[in-house]
C-alpha positions as CSV (number, residue, x, y, z in Angstrom):
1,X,37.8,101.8,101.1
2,X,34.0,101.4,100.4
3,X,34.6,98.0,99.6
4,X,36.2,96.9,102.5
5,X,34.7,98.2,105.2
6,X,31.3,96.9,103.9
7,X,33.3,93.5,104.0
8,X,34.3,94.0,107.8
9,X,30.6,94.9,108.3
10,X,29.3,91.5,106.7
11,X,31.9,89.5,108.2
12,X,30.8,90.8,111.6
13,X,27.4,90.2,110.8
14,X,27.6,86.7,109.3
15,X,27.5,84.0,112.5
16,X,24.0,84.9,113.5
17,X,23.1,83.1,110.2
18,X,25.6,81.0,109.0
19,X,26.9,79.7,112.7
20,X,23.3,78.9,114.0
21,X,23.4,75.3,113.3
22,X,26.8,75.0,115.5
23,X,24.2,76.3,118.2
24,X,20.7,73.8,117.6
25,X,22.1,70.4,118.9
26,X,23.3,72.1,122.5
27,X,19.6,74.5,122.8
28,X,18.1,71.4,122.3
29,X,20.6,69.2,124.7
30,X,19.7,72.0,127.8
31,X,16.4,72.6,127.2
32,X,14.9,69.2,125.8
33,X,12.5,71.8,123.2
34,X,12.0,70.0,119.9
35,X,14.5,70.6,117.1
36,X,11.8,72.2,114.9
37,X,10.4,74.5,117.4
38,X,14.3,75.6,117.2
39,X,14.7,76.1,114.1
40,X,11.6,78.6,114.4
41,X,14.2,81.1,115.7
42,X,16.4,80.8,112.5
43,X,13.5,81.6,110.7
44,X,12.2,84.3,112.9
45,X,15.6,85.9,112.2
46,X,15.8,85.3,108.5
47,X,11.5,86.3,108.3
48,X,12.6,89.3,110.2
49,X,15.7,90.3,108.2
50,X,14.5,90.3,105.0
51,X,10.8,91.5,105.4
52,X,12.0,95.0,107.3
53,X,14.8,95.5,104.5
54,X,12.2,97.8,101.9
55,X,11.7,99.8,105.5
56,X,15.5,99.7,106.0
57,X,16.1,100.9,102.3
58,X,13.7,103.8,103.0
59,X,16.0,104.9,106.0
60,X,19.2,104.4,103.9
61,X,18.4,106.7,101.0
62,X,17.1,109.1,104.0
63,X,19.5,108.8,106.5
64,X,22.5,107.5,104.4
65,X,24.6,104.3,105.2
66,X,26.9,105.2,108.3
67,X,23.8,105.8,111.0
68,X,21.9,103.0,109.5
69,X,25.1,100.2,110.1
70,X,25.5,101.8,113.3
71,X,22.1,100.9,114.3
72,X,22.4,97.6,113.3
73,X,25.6,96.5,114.7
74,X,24.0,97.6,117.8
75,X,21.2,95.2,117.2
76,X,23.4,92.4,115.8
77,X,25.5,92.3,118.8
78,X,22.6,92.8,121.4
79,X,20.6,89.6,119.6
80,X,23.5,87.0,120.4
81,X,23.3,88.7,124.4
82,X,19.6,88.1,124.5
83,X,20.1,84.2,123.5
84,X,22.7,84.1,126.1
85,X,20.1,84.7,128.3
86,X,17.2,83.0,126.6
87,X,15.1,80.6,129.0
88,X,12.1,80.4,127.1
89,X,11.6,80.0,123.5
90,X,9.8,83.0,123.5
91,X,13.2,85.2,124.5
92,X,15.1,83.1,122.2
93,X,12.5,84.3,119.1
94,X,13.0,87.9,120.5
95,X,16.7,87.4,120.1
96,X,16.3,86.0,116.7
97,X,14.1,88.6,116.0
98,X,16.4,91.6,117.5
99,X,19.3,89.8,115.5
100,X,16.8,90.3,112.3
101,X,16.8,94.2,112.1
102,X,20.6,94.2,112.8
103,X,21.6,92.6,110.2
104,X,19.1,93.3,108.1
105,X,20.7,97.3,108.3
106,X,24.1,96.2,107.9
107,X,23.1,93.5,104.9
108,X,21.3,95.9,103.1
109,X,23.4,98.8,103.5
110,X,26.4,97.6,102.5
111,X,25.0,95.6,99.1
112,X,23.3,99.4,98.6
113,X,26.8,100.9,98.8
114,X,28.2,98.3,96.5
115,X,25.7,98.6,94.0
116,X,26.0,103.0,93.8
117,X,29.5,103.2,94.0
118,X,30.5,100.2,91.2
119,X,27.5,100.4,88.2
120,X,30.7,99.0,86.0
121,X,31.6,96.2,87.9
122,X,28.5,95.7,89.9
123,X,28.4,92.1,89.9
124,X,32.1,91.4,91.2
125,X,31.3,94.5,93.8
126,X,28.1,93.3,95.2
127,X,29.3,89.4,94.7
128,X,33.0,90.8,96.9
129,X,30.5,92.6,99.2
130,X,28.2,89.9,99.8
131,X,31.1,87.4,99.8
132,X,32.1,88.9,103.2
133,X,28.4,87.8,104.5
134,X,28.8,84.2,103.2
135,X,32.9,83.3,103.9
136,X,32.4,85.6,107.4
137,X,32.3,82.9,109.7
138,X,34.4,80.5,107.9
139,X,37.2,81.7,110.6
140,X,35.0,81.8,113.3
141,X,33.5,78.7,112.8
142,X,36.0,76.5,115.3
143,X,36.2,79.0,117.3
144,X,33.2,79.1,118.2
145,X,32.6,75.3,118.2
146,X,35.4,75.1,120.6
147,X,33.9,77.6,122.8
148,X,30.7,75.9,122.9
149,X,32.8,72.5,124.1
150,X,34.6,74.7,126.3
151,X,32.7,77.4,128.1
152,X,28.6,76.1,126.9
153,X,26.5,77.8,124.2
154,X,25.4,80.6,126.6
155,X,28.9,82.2,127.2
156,X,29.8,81.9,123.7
157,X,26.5,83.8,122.4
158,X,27.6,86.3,124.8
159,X,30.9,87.0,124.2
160,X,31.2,86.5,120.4
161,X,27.7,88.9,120.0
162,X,29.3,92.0,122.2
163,X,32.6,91.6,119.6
164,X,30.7,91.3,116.4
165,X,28.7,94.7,117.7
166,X,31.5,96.5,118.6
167,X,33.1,95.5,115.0
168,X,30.5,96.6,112.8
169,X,29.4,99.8,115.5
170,X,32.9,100.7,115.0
171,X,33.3,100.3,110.6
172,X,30.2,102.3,109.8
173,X,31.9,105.7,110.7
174,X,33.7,105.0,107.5
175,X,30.8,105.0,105.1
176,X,29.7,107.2,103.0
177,X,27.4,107.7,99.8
178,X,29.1,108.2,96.0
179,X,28.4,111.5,94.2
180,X,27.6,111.1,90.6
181,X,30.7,112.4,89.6
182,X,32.4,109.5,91.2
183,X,30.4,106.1,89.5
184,X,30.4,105.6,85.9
185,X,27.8,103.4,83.6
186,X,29.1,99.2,82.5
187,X,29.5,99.0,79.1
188,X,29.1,95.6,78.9
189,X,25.9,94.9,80.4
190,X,22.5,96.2,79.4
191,X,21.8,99.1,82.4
192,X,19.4,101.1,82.6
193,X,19.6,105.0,82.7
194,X,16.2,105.5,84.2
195,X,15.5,105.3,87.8
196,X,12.3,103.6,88.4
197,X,10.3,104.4,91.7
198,X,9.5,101.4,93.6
199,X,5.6,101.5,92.6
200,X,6.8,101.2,89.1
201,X,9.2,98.5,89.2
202,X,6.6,96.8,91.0
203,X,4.1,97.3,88.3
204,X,6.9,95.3,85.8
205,X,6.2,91.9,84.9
206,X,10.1,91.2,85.2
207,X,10.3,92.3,88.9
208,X,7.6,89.0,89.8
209,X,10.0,86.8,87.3
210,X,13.1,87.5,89.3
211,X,11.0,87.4,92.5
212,X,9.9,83.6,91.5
213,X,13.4,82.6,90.8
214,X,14.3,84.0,93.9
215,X,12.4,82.0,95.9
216,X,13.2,78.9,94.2
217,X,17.0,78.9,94.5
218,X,17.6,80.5,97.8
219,X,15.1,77.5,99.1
220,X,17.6,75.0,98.9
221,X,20.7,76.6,100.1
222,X,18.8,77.8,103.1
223,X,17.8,74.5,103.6
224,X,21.2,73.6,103.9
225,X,22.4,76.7,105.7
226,X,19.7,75.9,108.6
227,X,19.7,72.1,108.7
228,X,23.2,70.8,107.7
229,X,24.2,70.2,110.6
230,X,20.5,68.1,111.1
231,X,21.2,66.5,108.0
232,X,24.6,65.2,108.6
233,X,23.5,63.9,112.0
234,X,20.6,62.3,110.3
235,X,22.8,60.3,107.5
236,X,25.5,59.0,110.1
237,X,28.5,61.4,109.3
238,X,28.2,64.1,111.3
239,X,31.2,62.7,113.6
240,X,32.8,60.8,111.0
241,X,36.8,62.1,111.0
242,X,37.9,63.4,107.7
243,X,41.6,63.9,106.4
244,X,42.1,66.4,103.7
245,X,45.4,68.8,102.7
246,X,47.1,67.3,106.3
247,X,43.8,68.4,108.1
248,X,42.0,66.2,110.1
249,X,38.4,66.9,111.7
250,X,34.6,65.6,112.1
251,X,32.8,65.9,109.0
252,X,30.5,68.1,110.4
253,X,32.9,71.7,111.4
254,X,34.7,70.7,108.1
255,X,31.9,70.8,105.9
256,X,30.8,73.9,108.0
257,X,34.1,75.4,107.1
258,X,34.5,74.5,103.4
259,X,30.8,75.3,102.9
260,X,31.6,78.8,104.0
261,X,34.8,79.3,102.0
262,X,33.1,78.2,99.2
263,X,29.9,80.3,99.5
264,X,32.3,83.6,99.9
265,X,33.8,82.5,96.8
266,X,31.1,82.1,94.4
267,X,29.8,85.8,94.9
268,X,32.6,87.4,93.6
269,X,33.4,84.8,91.1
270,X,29.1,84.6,89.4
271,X,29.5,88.0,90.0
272,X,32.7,88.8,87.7
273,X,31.5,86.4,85.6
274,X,28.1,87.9,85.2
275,X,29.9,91.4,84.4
276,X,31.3,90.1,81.3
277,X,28.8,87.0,79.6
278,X,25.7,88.6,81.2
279,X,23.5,88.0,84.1
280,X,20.8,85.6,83.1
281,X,24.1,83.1,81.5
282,X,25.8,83.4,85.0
283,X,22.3,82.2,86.5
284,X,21.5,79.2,84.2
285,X,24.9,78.3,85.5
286,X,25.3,78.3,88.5
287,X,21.7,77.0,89.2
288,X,21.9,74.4,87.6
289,X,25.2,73.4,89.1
290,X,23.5,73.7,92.1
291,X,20.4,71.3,91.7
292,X,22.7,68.3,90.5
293,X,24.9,69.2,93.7
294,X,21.6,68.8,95.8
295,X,20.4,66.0,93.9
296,X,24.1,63.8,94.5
297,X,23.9,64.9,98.0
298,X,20.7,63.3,98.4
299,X,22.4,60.2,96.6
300,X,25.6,60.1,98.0
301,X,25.5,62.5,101.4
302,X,26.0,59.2,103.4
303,X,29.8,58.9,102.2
304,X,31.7,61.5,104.7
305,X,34.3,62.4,101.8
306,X,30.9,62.8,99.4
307,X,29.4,64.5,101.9
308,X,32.0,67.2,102.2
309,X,32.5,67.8,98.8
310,X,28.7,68.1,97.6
311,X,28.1,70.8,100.4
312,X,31.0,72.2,99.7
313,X,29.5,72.3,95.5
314,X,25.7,73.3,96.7
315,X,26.7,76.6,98.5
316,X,29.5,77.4,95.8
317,X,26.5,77.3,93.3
318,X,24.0,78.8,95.8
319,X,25.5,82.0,97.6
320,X,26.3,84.2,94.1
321,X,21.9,84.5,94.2
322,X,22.8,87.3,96.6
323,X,25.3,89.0,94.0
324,X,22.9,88.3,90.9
325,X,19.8,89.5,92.1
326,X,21.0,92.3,93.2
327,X,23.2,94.0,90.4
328,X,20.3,92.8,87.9
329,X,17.5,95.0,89.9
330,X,20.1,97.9,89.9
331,X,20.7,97.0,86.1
332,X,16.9,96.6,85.4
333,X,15.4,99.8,87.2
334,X,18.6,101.8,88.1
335,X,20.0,103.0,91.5
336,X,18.3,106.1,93.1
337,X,15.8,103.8,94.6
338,X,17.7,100.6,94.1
339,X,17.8,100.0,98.1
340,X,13.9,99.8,98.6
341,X,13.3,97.9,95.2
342,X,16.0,95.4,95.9
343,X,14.8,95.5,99.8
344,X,11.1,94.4,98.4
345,X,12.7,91.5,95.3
346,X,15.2,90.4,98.6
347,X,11.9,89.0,100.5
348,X,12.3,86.2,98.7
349,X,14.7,85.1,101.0
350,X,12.0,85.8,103.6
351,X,9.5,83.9,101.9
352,X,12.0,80.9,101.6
353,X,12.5,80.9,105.2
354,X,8.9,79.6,106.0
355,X,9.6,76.4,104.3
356,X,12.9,75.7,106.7
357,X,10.4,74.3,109.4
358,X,8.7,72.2,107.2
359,X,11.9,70.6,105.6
360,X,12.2,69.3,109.2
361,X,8.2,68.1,109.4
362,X,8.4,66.6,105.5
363,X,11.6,64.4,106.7
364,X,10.1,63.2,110.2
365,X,6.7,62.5,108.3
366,X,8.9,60.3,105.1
367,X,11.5,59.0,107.6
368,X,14.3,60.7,105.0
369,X,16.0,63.8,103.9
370,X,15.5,62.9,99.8
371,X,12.2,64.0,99.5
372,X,13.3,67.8,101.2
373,X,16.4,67.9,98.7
374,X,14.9,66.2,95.5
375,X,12.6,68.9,96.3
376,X,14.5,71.6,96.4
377,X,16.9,70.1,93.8
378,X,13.8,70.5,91.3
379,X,13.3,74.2,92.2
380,X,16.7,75.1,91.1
381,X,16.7,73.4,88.0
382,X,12.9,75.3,86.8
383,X,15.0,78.7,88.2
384,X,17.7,77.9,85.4
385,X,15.7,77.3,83.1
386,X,13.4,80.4,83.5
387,X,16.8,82.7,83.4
388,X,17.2,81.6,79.5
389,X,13.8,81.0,78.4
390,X,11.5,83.6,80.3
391,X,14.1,86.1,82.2
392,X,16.8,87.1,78.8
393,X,13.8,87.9,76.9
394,X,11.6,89.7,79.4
395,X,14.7,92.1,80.2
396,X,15.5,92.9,76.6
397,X,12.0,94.3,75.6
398,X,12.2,96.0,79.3
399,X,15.6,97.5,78.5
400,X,14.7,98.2,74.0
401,X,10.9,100.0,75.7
402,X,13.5,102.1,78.1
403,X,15.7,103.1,74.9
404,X,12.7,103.8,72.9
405,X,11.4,106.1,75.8
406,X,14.4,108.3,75.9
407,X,15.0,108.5,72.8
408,X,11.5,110.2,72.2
409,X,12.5,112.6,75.3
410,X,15.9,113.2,73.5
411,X,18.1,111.8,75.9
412,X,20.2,108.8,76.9
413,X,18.4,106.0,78.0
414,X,20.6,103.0,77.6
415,X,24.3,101.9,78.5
416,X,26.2,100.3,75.5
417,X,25.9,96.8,75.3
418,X,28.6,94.1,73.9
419,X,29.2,90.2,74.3
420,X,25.4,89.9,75.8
């Protein structure tokens, strides 16, 4: 039950993120304001959303998860009404940013759940959690493209925002915190028994590791979150019609709709994976996966078939980051504080966001999109390769100095560990 009303709450929450770029080319039809200066609000709300999240994990250890999703599926749906209204850029950034803290209290919330009430299939609960975030708007995704066409931007921010608020306002009454009685340790995966406070973990040279790698590979699938719609314009296929399983559409909403499929998918799936061959394996894969997808998009993005399918590759390989991080914080430092630590090591995502507006300035000042993705392409592949030769090491002498510590205090310091 857990499980799937934190879904419900992602899947509310995702269009304010993962819709946005349905949204860009009619803002910047009405009001004629530059495409970057746009884009500012998508990182506004991403800045927002995941700078606040060690103040939201504060509030949910406090508090506990049902008022805290409450609150921000108040705020989720009262962003998209502000940018209904939005005349200025100014309101629009206030939207964004409003649409921030919402979200930001429902993401964190539910991944917290997930990673309390599963410690022995963390990855596949956090991955099936966070899968609900990335495939959300996969349905909602013509929808609201038809809307737009239909009844303008304006009416469709409105409308779709009051029913994703009133979603998520009305699943968090069914949350609710694990006792201890009620989780039990992986025996798979190297965990750690001790709960580290958020000053220590921050005092751990494997926290910054992770941070790094962070940064790296959700650069490039936020890159192509925020500006596919940019780039598909931008290499001629954006309208191009595509025929696939009987389906025919623009390239554009079909990408938009595989991508998002495809990025629900590959949380759960790293995730499961990562339960069973190990965290740091799952990473090197999947990373590397997706700097060759970014790096034959770059080469081949101008095919509309190509084009579809490489998107469709780059968020398979990009959306399980939000799966792995997480269940290897809770693995490396434990769960009592696992909502503030992860809420501090999830700024990555924030930090990422300040390079989406100058993916826009690096391609008006080259005259191409290669540069951005070879870019970002190259980022991914150092992250892969710092998950086998820097991060597998770092987290054994963490996890053999946290057995060597208990063992001196006579107690239990270390879930069993097989097939690492």
């Amino acid at each position: 039950m857990q499980i799937v009303v934190g879904i419900v709450c992602m899947v509310a929450a995702a269009n304010i993120q993962y819709a946005w770029t349905l949204f860009v080319p009619e803002i910047q039809a009405t009001h004629g304001w530059t495409r970057a200066s746009i884009q500012t609000a998508f990182t506004v709300f991403v800045v927002v959303q995941t700078w606040l999240t060690p103040i939201e994990g504060y509030f949910i250890d406090r508090y506990g998860p049902r008022a805290i999703v409450a609150f921000g599926g108040v705020m989720t749906g009262l962003s998209w009404i502000v940018d209904s209204y939005a005349g200025s850029l100014g309101m629009l950034y206030v939207g964004s940013a409003i649409g921030g803290i919402g979200v930001g209290c429902v993401y964190a919330t539910c991944v917290n759940s997930a990673l309390k009430w599963f410690p022995d299939k963390r990855g596949l609960a956090v991955g099936l959690t966070a899968g609900g975030y990335g495939a959300g708007s996969a349905v909602t995704i013509l929808p609201i493209a038809n809307m737009i066409h239909s009844s303008g931007y304006q009416a469709t921010f409105f409308w779709f925002g009051l029913l994703q608020g009133t979603i998520i306002l009305i699943a968090a009454y069914f949350l609710r915190a694990p006792q201890k009685d009620q989780v039990k340790a992986s025996t798979k995966v190297l965990q750690s028994r001790r709960d580290y406070t958020l000053k220590e973990a921050l005092q751990t040279p494997v926290f910054w590791v992770m941070m790094v790698m962070f940064i790296c590979t959700v650069s490039g699938g936020l890159m192509a979150v925020a500006q596919l719609g940019v780039i598909a314009h931008d290499l001629g296929v954006k309208e191009a019609p595509i025929s696939l399983f009987g389906i025919t559409m623009a390239a554009l909403p079909f990408a938009l709709m595989l991508d998002r499929v495809m990025n629900g998918i590959s949380r759960p799936l790293f995730g499961f994976v990562s339960d069973h061959i190990g965290r740091e394996a799952t990473m090197f894969i999947a990373f590397t996966f997706e700097g060759l997808g970014i790096l034959m998009l770059s080469r081949f993005g101008h095919d509309p078939i190509m084009f579809l399918i490489l998107s469709g590759l780059v968020f398979l390989a990009w959306g399980e980051v939000y799966s792995l991080f997480s269940a290897t914080s809770a693995d490396t430092f434990g769960t009592k504080h696992a909502a503030k630590i992860y809420g501090v090591l999830y700024c990555a995502k924030g930090v990422a966001a300040l390079l989406v507006p100058l993916g826009n300035l690096l391609m008006e000042a080259t005259g191409t999109w290669a540069t951005v993705l070879y870019i970002c392409a190259t980022m991914d592949l150092i992250a892969a390769f710092c998950a086998i030769a820097i991060l597998r090491p770092m987290l054994r002498r963490h996890h053999a100095r946290n057995a060597e510590l208990a063992a001196q205090q006579g107690t239990g310091g270390l879930a069993v560990q097989t097939g690492h």
